[in-house]
N, C-alpha and C positions, 0 to 999 in steps of 0.2 A: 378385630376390625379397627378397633381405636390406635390402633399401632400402624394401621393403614395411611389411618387418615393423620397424626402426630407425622406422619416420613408427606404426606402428599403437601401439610402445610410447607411444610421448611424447606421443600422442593419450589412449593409457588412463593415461596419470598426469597430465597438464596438464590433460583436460576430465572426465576420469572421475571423480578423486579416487585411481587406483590400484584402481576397483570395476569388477570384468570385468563383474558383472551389469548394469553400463549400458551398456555397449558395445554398440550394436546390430551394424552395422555401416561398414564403410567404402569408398566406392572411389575409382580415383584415375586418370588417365594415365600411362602409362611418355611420358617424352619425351626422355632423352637417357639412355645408360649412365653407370656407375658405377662404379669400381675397387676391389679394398679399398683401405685405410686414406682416402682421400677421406673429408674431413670434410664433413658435411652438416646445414643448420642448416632446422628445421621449423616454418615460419611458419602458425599457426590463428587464423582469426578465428570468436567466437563466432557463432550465430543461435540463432533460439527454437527450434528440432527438433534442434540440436546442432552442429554448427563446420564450417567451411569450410576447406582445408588448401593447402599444396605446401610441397614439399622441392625447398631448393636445393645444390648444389655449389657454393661459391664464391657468382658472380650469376648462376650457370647455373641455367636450373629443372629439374628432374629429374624431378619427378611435380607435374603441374599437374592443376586442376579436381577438386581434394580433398571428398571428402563422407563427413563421419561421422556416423551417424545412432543418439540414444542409444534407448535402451527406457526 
């Protein structure tokens, strides 16, 4: 779930501006674990309802078929 919440931050400050009031919401696939300190880099592409996402490990995908959707 900390892998949730690490992709739901950098989503509310990379697409939001840092503004929780646009945040609708978001959801995502778990597709492989996660350990701590594993660094993990959160690739978003925009759309007109709000951005597209997954987090990867390395080139490993970790949460694929990312959707954030703003208000």
């Amino acid at each position: 779930m900390c892998t949730y919440g690490f992709t739901g931050r950098a989503l509310l400050h990379t697409v939001c501006a840092g503004d929780p009031a646009r945040f609708g919401g978001m959801a995502a696939r778990f597709t492989r674990p996660v350990l701590p300190g594993d660094a993990l880099t959160v690739q978003i592409w925009r759309d007109g309802s709000g951005a597209l996402f997954r987090t990867l490990r390395g080139d490993v995908v970790v949460l694929d078929r990312g959707r954030l959707d703003l208000t």
